[in-house]
Jmol script that loads the backbone (N, CA, C; Angstrom):
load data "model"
ATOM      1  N   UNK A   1       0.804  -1.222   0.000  1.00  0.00           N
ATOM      2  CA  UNK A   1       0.000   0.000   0.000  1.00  0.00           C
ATOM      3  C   UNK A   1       0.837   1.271   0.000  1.00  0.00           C
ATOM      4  N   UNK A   2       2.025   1.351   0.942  1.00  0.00           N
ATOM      5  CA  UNK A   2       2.414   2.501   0.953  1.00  0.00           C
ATOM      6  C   UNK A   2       3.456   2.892  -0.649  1.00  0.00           C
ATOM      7  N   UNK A   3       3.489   1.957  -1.694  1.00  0.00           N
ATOM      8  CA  UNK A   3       4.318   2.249  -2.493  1.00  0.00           C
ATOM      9  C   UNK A   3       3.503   2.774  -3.680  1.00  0.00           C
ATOM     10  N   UNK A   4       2.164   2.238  -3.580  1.00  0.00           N
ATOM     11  CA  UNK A   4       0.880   2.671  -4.638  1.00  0.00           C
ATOM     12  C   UNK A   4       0.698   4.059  -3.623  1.00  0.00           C
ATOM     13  N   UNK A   5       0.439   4.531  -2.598  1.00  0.00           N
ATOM     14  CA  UNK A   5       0.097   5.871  -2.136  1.00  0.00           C
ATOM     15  C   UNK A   5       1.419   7.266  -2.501  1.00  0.00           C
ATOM     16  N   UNK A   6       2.410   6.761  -2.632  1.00  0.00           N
ATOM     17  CA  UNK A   6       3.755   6.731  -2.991  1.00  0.00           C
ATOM     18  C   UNK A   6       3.405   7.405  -4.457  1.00  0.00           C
ATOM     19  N   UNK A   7       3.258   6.343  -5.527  1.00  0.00           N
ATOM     20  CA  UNK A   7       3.072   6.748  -6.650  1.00  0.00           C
ATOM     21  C   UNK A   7       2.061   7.777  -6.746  1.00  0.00           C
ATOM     22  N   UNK A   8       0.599   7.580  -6.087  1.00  0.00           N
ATOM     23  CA  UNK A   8      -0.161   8.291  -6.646  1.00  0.00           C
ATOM     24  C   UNK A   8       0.271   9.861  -6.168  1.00  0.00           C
ATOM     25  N   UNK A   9       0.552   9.713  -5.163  1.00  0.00           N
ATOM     26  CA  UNK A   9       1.027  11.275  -4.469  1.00  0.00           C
ATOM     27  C   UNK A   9       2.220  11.895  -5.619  1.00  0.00           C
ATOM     28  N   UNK A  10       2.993  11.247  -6.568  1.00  0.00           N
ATOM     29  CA  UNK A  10       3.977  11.645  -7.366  1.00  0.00           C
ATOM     30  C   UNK A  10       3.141  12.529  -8.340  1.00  0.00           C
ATOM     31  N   UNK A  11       1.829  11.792  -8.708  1.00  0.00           N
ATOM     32  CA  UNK A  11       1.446  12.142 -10.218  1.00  0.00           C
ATOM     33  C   UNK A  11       0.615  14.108  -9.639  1.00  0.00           C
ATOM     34  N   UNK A  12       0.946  14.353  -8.665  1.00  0.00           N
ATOM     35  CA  UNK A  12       0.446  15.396  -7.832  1.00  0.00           C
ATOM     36  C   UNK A  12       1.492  16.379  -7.786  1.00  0.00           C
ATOM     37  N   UNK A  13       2.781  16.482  -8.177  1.00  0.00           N
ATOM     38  CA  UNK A  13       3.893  16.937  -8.332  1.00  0.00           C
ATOM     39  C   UNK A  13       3.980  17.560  -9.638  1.00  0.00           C
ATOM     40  N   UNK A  14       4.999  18.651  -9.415  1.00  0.00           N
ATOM     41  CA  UNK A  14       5.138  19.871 -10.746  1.00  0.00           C
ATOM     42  C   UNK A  14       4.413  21.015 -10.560  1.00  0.00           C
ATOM     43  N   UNK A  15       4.174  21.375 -12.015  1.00  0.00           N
ATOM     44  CA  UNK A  15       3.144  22.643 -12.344  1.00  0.00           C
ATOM     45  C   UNK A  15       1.753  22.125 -11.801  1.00  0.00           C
ATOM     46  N   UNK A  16       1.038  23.176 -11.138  1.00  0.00           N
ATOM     47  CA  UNK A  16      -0.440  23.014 -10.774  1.00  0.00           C
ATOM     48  C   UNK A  16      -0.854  21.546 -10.136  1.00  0.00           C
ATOM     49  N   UNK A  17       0.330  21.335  -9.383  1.00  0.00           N
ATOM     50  CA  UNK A  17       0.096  19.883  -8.275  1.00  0.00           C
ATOM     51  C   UNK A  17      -1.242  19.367  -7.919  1.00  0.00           C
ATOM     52  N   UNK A  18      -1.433  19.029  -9.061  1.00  0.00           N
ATOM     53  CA  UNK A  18      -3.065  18.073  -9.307  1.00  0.00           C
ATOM     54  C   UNK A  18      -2.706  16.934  -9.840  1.00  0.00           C
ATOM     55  N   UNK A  19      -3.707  15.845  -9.334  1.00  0.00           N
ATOM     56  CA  UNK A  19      -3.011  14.363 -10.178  1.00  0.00           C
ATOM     57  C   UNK A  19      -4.073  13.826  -9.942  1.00  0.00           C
ATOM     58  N   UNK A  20      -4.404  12.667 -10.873  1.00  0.00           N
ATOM     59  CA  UNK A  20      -5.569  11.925 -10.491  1.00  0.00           C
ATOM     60  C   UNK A  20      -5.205  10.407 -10.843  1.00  0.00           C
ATOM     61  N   UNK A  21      -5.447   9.492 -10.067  1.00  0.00           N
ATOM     62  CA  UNK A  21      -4.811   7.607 -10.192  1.00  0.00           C
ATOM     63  C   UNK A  21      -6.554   6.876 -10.192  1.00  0.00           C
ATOM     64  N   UNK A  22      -6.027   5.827 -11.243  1.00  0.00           N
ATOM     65  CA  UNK A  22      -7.388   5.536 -11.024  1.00  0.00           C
ATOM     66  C   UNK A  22      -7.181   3.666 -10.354  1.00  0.00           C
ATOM     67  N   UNK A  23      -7.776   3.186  -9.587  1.00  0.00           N
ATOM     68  CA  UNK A  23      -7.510   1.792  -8.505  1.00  0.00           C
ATOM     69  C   UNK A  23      -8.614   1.226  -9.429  1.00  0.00           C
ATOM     70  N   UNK A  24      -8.362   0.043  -9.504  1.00  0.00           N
ATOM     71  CA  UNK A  24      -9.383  -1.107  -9.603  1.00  0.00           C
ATOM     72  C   UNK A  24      -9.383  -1.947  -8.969  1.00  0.00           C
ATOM     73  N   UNK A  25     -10.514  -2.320  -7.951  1.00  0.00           N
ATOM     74  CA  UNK A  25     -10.048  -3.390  -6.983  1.00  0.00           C
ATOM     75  C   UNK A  25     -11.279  -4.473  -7.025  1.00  0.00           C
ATOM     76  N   UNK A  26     -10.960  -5.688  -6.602  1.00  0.00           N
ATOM     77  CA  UNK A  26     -11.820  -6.596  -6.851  1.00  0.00           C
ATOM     78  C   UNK A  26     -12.262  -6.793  -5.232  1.00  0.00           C
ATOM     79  N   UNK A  27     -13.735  -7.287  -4.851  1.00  0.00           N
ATOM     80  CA  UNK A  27     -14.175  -7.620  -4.207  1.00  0.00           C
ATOM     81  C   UNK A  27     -12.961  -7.914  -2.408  1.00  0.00           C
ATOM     82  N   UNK A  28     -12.411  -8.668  -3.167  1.00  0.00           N
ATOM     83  CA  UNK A  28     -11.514  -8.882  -1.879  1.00  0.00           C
ATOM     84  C   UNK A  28     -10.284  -7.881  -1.380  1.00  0.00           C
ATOM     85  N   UNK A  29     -10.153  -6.862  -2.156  1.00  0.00           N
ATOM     86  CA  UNK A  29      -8.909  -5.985  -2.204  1.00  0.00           C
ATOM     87  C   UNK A  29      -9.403  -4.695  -1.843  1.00  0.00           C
ATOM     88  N   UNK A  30     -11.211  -4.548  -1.173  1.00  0.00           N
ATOM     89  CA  UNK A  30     -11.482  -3.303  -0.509  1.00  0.00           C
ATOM     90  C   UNK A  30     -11.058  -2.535   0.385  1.00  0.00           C
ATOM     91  N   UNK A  31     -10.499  -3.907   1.736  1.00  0.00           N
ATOM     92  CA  UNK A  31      -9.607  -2.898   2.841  1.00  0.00           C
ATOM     93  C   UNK A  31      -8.299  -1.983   2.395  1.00  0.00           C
ATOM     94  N   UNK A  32      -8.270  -2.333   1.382  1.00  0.00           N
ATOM     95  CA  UNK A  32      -6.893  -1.273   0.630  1.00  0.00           C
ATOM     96  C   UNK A  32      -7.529   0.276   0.742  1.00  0.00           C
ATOM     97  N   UNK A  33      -8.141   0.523   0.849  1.00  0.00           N
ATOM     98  CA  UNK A  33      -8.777   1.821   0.653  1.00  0.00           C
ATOM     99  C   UNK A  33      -8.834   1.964   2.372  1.00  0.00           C
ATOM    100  N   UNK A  34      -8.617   1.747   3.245  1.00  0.00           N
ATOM    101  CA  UNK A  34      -8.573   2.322   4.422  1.00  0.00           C
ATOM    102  C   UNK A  34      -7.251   2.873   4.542  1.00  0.00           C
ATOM    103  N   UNK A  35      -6.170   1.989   3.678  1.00  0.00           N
ATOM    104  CA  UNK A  35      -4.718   2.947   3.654  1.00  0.00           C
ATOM    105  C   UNK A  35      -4.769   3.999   2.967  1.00  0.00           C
ATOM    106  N   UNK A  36      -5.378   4.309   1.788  1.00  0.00           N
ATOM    107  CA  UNK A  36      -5.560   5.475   0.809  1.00  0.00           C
ATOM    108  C   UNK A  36      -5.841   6.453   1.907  1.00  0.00           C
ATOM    109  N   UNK A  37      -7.426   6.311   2.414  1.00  0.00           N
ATOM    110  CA  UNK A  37      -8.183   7.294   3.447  1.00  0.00           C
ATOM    111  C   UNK A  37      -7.010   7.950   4.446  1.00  0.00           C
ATOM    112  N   UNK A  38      -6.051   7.104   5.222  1.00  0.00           N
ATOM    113  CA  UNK A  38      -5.250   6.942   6.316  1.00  0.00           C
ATOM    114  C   UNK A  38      -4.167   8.247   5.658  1.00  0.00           C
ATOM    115  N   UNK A  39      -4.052   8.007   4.815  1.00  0.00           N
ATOM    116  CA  UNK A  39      -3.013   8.501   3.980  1.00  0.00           C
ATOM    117  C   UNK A  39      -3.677  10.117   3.287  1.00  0.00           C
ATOM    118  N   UNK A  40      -4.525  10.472   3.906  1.00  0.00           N
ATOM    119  CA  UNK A  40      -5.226  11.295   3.377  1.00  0.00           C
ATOM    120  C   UNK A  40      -5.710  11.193   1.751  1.00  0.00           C
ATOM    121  N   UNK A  41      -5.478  10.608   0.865  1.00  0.00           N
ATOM    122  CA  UNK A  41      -6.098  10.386  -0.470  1.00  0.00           C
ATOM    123  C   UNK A  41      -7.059  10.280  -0.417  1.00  0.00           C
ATOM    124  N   UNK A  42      -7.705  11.270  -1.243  1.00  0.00           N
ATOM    125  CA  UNK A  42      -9.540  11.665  -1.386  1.00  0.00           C
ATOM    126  C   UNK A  42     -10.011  10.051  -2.523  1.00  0.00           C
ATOM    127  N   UNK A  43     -11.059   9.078  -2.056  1.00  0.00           N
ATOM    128  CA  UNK A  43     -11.149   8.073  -2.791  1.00  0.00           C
ATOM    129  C   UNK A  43     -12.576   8.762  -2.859  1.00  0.00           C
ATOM    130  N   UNK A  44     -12.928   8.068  -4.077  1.00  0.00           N
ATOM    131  CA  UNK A  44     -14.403   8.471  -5.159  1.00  0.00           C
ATOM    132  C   UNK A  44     -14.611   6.865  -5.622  1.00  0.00           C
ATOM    133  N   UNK A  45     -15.862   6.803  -4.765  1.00  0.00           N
ATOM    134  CA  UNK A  45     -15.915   5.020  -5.364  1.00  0.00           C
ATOM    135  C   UNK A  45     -16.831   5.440  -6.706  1.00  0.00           C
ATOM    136  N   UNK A  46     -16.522   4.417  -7.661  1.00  0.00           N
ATOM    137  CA  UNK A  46     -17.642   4.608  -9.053  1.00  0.00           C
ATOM    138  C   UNK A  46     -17.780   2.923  -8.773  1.00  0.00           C
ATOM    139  N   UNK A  47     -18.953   2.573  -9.581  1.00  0.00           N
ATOM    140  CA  UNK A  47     -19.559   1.651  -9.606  1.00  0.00           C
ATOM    141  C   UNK A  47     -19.932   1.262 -11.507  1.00  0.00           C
ATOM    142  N   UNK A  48     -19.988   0.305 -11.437  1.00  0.00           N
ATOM    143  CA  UNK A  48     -19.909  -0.117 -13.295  1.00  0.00           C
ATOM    144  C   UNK A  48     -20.621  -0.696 -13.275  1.00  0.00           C
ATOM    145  N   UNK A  49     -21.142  -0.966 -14.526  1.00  0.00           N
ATOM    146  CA  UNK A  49     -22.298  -2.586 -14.942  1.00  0.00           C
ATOM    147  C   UNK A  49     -21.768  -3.458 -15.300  1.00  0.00           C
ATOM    148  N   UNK A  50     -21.689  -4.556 -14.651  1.00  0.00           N
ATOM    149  CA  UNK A  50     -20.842  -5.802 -14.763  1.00  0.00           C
ATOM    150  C   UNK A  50     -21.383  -6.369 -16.041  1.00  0.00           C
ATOM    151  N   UNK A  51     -21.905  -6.151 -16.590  1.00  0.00           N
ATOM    152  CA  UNK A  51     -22.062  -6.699 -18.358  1.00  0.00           C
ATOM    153  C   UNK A  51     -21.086  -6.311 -19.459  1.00  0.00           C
ATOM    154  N   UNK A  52     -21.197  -4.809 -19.271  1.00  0.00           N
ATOM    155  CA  UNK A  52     -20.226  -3.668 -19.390  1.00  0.00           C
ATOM    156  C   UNK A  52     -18.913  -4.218 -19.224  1.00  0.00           C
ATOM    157  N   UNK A  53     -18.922  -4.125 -17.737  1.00  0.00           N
ATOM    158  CA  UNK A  53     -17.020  -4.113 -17.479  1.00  0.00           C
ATOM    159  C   UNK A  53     -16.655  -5.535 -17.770  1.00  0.00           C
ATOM    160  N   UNK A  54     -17.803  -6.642 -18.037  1.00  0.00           N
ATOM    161  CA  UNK A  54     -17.052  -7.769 -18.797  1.00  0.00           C
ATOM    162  C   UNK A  54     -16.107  -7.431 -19.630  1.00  0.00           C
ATOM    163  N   UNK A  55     -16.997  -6.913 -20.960  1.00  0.00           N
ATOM    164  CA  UNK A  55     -16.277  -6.414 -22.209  1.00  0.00           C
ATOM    165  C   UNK A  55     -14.984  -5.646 -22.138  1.00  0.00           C
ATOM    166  N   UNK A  56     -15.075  -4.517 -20.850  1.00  0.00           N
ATOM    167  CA  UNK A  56     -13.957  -3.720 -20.970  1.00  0.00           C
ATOM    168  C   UNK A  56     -12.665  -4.915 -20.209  1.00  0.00           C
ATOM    169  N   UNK A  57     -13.045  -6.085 -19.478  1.00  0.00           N
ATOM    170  CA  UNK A  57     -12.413  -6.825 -19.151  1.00  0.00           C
ATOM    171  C   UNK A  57     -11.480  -7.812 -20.370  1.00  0.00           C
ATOM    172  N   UNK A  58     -12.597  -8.515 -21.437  1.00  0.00           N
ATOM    173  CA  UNK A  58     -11.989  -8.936 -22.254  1.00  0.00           C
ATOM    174  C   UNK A  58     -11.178  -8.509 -23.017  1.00  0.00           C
ATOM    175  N   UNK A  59     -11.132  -6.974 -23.695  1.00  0.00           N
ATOM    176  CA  UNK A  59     -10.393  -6.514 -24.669  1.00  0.00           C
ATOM    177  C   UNK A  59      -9.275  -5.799 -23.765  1.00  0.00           C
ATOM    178  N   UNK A  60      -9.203  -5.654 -22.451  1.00  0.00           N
ATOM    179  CA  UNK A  60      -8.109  -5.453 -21.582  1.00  0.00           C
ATOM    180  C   UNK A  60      -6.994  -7.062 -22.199  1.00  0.00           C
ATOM    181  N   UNK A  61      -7.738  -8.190 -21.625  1.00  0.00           N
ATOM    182  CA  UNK A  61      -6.940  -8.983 -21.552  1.00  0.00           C
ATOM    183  C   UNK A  61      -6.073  -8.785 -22.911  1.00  0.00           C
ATOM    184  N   UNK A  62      -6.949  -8.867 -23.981  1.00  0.00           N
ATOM    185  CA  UNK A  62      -6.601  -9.506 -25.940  1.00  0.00           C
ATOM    186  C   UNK A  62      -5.224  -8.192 -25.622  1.00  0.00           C
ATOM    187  N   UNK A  63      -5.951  -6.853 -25.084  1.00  0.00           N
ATOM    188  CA  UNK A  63      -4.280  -6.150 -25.687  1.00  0.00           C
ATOM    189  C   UNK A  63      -3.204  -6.085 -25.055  1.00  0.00           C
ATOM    190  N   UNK A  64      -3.437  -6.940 -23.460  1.00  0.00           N
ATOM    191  CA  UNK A  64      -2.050  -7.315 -22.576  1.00  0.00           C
ATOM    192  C   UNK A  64      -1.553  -8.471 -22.982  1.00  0.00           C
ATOM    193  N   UNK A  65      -2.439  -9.319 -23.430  1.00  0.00           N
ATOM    194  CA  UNK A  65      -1.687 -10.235 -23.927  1.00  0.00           C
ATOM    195  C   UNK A  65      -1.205 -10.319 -25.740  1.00  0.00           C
ATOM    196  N   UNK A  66      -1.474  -9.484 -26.418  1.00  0.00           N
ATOM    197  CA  UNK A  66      -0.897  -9.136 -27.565  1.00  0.00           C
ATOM    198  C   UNK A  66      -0.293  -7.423 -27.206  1.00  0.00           C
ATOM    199  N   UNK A  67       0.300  -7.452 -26.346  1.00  0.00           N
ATOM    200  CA  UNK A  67       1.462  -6.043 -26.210  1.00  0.00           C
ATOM    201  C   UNK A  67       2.992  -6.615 -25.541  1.00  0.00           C
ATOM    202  N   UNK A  68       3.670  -6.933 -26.047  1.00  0.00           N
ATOM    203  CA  UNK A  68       4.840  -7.345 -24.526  1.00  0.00           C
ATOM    204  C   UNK A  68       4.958  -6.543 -24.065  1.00  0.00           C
ATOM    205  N   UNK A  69       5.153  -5.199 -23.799  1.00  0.00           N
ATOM    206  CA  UNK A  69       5.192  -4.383 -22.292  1.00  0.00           C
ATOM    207  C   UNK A  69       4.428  -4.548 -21.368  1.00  0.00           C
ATOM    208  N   UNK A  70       2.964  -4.558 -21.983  1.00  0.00           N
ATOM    209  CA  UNK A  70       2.354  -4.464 -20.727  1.00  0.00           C
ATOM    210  C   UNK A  70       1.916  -6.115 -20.735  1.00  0.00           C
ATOM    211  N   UNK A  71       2.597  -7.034 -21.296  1.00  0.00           N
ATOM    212  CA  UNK A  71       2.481  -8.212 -20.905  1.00  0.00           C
ATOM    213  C   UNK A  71       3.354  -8.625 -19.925  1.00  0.00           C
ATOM    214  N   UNK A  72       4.314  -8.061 -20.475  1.00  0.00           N
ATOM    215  CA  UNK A  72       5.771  -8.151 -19.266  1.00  0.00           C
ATOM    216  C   UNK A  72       5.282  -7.465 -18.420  1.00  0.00           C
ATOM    217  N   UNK A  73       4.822  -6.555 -17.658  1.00  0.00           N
ATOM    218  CA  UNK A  73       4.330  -5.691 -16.914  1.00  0.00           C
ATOM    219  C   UNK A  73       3.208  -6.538 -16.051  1.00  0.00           C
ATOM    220  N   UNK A  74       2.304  -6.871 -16.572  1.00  0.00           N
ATOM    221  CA  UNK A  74       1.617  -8.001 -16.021  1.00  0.00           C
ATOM    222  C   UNK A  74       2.112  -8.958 -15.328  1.00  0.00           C
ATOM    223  N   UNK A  75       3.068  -9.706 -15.787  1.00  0.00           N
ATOM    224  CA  UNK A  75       3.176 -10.856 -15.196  1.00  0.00           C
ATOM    225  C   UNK A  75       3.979 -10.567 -14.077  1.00  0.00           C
ATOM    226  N   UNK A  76       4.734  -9.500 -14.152  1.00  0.00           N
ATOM    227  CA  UNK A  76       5.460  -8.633 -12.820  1.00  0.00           C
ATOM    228  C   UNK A  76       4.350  -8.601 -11.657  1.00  0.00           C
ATOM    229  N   UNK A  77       3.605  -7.454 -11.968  1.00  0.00           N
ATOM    230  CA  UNK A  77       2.251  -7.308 -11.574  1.00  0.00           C
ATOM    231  C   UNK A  77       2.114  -8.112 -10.772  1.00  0.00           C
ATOM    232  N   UNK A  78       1.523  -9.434 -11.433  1.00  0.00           N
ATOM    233  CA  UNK A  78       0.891 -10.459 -10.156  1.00  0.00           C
ATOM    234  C   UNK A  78       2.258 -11.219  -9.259  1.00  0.00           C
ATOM    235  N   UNK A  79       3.300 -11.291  -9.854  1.00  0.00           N
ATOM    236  CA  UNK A  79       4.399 -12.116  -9.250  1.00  0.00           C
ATOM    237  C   UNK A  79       4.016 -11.148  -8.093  1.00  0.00           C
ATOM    238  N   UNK A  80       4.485  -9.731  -8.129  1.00  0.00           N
ATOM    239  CA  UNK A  80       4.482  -9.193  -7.066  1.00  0.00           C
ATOM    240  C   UNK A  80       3.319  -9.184  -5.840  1.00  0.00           C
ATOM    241  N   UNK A  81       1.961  -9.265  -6.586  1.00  0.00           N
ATOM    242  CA  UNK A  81       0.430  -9.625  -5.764  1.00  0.00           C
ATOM    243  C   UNK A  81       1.073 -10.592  -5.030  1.00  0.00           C
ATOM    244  N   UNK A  82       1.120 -11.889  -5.759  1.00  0.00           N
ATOM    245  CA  UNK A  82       1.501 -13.315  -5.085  1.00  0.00           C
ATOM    246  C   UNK A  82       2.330 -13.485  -4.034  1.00  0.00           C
ATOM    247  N   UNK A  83       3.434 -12.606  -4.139  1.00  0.00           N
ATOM    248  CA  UNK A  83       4.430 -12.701  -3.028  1.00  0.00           C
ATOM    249  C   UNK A  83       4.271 -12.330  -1.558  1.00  0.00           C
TER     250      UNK A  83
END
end "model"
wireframe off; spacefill off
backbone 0.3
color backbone group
């Protein structure tokens, strides 16, 4: 948590120190947002239509897994979740 509060506080830096990060968290990864709060980060829950964010789910996957950066990036990604 503190290395994602870390980042987002960066994108807040420079000219006109405004930044905005956007979290996606699944069902089980809600208490993460009590470190955001803790941390003073203003959180804005939005809510989607899961029919919807299927789709935006599938064509996520097709272009991480046809990009190697952010395929390589991915698989970082979860190594790091996992650990």
């Amino acid at each position: 948590p503190t290395e994602y509060i870390h980042r987002v506080g960066r994108t807040a830096r420079g000219e006109g120190a405004k930044g905005k990060a956007l979290l996606v968290l699944i069902p089980e990864e809600l208490q993460f947002i009590r470190y955001l709060e803790a941390a003073k980060v203003h959180v804005k829950e939005l809510e989607f239509n899961e029919k919807k964010l299927l789709n935006v789910r599938s064509a996520l996957e097709k272009y991480v897994a046809n990009d190697y950066s952010m395929n390589k990036l991915a698989k970082e990604a979860y190594r790091a979740y996992i650990a």
